[in-house]
Chimera marker file (.cmm) of the C-alpha trace (Angstrom):
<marker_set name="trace">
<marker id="1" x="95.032" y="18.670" z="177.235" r="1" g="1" b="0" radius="0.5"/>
<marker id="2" x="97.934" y="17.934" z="175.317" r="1" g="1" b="0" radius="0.5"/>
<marker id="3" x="98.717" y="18.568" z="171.711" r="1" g="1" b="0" radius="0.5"/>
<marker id="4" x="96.218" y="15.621" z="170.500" r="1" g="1" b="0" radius="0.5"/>
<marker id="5" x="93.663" y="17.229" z="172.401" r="1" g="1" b="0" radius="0.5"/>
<marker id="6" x="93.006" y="13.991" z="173.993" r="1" g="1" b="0" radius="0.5"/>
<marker id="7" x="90.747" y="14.204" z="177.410" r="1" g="1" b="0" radius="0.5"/>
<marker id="8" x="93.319" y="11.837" z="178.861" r="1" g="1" b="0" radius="0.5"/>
<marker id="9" x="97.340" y="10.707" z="179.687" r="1" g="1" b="0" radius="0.5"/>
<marker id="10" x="98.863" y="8.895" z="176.805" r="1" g="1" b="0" radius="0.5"/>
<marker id="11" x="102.305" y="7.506" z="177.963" r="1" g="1" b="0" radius="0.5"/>
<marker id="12" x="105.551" y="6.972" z="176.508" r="1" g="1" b="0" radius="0.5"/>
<marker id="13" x="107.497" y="4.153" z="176.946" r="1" g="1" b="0" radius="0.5"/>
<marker id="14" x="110.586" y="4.003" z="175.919" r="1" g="1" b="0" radius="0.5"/>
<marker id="15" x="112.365" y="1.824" z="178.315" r="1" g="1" b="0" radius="0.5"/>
<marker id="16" x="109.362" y="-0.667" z="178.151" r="1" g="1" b="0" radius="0.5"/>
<marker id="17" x="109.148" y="-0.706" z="181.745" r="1" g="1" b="0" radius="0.5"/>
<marker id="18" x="105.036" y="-0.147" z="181.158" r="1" g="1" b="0" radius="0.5"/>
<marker id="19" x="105.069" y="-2.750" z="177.964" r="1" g="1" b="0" radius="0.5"/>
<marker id="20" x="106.592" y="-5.415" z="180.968" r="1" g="1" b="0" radius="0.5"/>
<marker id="21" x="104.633" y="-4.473" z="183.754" r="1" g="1" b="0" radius="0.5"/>
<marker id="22" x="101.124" y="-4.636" z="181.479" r="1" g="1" b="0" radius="0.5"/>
<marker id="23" x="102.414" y="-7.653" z="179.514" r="1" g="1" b="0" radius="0.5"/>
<marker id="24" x="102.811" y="-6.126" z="176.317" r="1" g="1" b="0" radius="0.5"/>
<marker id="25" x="106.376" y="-7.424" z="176.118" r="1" g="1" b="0" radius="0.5"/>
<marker id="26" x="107.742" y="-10.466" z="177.349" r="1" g="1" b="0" radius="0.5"/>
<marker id="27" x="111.253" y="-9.349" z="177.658" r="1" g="1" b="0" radius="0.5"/>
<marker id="28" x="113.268" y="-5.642" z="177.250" r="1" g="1" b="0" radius="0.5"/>
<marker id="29" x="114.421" y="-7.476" z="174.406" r="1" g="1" b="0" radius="0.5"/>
<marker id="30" x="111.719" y="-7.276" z="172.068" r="1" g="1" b="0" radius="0.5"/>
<marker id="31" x="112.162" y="-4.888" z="169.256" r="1" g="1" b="0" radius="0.5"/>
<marker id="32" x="108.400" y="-3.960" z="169.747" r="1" g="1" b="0" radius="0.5"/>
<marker id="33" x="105.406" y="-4.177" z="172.435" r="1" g="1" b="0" radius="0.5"/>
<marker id="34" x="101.986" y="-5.600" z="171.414" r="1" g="1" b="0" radius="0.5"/>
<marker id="35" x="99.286" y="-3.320" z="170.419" r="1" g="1" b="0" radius="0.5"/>
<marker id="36" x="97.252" y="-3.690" z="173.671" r="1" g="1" b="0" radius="0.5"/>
<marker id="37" x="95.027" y="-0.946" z="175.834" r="1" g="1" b="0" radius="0.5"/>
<marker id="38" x="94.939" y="-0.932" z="179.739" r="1" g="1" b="0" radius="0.5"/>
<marker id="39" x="92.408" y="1.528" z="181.088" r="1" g="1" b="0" radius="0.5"/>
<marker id="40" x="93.485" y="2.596" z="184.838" r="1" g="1" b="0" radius="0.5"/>
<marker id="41" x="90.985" y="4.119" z="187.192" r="1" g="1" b="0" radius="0.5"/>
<marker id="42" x="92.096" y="7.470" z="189.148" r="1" g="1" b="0" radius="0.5"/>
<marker id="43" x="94.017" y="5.409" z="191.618" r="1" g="1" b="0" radius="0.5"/>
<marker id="44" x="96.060" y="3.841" z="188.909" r="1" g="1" b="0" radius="0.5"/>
<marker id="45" x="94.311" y="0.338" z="189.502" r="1" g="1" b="0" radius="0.5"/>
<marker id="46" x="93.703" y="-1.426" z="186.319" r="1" g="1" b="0" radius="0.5"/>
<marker id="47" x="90.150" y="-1.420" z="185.691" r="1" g="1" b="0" radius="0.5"/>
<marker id="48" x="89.803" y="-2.898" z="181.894" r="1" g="1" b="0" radius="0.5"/>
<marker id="49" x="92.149" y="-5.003" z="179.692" r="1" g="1" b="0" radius="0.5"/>
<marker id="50" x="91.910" y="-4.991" z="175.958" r="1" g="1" b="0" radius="0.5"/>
<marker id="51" x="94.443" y="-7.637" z="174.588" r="1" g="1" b="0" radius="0.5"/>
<marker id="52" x="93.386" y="-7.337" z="170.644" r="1" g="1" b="0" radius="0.5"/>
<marker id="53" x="93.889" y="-3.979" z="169.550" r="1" g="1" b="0" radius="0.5"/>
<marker id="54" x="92.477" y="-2.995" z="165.820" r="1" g="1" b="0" radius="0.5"/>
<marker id="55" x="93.101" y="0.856" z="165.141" r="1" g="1" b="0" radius="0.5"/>
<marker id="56" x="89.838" y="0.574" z="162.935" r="1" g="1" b="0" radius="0.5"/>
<marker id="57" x="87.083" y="0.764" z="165.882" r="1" g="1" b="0" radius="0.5"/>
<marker id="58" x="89.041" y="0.614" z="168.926" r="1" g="1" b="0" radius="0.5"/>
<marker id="59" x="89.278" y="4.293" z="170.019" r="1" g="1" b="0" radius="0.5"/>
<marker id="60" x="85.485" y="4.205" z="169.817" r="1" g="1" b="0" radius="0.5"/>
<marker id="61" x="85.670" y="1.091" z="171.800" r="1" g="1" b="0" radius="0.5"/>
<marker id="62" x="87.245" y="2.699" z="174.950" r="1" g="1" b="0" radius="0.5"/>
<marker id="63" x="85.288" y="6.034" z="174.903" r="1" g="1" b="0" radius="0.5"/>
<marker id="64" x="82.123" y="3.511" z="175.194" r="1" g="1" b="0" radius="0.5"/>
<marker id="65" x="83.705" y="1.475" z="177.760" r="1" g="1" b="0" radius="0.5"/>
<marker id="66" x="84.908" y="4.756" z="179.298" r="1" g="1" b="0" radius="0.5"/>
<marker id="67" x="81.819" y="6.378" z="178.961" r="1" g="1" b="0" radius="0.5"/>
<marker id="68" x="79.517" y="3.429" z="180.763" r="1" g="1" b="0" radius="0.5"/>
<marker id="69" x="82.302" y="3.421" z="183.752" r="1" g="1" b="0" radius="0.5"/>
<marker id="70" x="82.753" y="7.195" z="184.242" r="1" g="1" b="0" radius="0.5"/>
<marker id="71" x="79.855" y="8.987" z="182.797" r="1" g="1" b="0" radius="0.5"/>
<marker id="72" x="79.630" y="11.390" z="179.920" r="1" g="1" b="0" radius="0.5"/>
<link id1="1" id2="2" r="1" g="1" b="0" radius="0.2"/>
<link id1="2" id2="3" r="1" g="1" b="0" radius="0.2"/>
<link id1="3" id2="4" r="1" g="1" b="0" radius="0.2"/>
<link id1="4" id2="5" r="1" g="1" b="0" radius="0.2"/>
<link id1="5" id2="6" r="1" g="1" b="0" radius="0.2"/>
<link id1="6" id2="7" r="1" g="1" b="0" radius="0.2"/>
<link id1="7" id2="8" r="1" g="1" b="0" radius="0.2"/>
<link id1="8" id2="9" r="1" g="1" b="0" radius="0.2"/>
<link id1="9" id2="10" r="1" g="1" b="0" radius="0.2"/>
<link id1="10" id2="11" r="1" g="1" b="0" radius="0.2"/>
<link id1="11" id2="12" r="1" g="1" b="0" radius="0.2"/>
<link id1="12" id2="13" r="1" g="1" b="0" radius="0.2"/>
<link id1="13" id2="14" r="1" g="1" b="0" radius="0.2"/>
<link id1="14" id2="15" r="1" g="1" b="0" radius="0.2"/>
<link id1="15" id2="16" r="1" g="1" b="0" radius="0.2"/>
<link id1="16" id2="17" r="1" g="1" b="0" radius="0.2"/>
<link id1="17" id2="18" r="1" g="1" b="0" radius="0.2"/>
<link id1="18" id2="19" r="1" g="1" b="0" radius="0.2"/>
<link id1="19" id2="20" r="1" g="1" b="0" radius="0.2"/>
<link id1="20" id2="21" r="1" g="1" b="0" radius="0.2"/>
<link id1="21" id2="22" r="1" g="1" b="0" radius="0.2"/>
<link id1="22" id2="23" r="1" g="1" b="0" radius="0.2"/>
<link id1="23" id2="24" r="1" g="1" b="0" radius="0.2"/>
<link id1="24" id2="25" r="1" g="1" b="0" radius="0.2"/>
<link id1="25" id2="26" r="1" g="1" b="0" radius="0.2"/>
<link id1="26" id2="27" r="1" g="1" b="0" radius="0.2"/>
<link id1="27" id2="28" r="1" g="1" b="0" radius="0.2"/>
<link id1="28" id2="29" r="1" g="1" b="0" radius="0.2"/>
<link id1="29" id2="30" r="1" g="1" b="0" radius="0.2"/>
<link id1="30" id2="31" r="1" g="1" b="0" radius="0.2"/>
<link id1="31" id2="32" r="1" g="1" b="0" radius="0.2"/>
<link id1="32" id2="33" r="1" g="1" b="0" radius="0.2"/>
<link id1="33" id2="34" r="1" g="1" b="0" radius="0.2"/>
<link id1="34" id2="35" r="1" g="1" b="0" radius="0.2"/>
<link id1="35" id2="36" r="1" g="1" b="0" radius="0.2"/>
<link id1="36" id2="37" r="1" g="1" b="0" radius="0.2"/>
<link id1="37" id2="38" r="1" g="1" b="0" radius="0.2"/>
<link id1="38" id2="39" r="1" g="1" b="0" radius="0.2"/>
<link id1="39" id2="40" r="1" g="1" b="0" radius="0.2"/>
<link id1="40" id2="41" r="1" g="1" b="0" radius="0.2"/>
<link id1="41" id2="42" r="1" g="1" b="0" radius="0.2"/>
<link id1="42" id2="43" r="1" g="1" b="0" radius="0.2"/>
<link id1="43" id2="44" r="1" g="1" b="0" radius="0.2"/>
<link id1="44" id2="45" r="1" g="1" b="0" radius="0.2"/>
<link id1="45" id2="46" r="1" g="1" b="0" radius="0.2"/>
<link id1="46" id2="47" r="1" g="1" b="0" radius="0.2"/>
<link id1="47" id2="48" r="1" g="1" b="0" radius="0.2"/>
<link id1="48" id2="49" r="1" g="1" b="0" radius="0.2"/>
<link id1="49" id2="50" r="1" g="1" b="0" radius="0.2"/>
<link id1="50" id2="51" r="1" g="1" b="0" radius="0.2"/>
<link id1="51" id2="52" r="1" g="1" b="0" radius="0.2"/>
<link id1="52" id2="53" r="1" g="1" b="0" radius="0.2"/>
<link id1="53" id2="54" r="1" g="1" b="0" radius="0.2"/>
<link id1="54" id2="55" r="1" g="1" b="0" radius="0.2"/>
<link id1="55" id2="56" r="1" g="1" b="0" radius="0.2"/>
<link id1="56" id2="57" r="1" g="1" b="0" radius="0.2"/>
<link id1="57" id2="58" r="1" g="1" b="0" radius="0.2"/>
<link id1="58" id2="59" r="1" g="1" b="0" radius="0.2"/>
<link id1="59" id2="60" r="1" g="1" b="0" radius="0.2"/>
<link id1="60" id2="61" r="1" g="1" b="0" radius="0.2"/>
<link id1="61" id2="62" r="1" g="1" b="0" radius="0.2"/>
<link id1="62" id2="63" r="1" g="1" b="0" radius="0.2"/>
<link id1="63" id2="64" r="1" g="1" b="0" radius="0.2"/>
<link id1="64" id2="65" r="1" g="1" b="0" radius="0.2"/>
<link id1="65" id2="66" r="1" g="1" b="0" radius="0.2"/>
<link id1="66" id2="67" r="1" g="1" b="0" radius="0.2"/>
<link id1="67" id2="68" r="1" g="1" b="0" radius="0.2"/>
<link id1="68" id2="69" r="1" g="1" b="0" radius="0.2"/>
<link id1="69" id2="70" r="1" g="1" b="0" radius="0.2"/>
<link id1="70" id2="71" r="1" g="1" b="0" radius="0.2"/>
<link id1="71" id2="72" r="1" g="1" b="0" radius="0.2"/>
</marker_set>
């Protein structure tokens, strides 16, 4: 776990290399990414896109999401 406690990764990415790849950037460039969530299965194949992230209900979003893939 790390220091969040979280049951999962949460990357840094500095060089925006993921921001790119995932589309949250259009350019290294940009000051800033886009708010967006890509959930990746075991494999690393992306399994869900959100592309309109609101901090309000959104974590509670992807444990549902995560919880009707995976399991409890």
């Amino acid at each position: 776990m790390t220091s969040q406690e979280y049951l999962y990764e949460v990357w840094t990415d500095s060089d925006k290399t993921l921001a790119l790849y995932y589309g949250a950037v259009t350019s290294d460039l940009m000051p800033f990414p886009s708010r967006i969530t890509r959930l990746l299965d075991a494999e690393g194949n992306l399994i869900l896109e959100y592309n309109t992230v609101s901090v309000d209900g959104h974590p509670q979003a992807v444990l549902d999401d995560c919880t009707k893939i995976f399991g409890p």
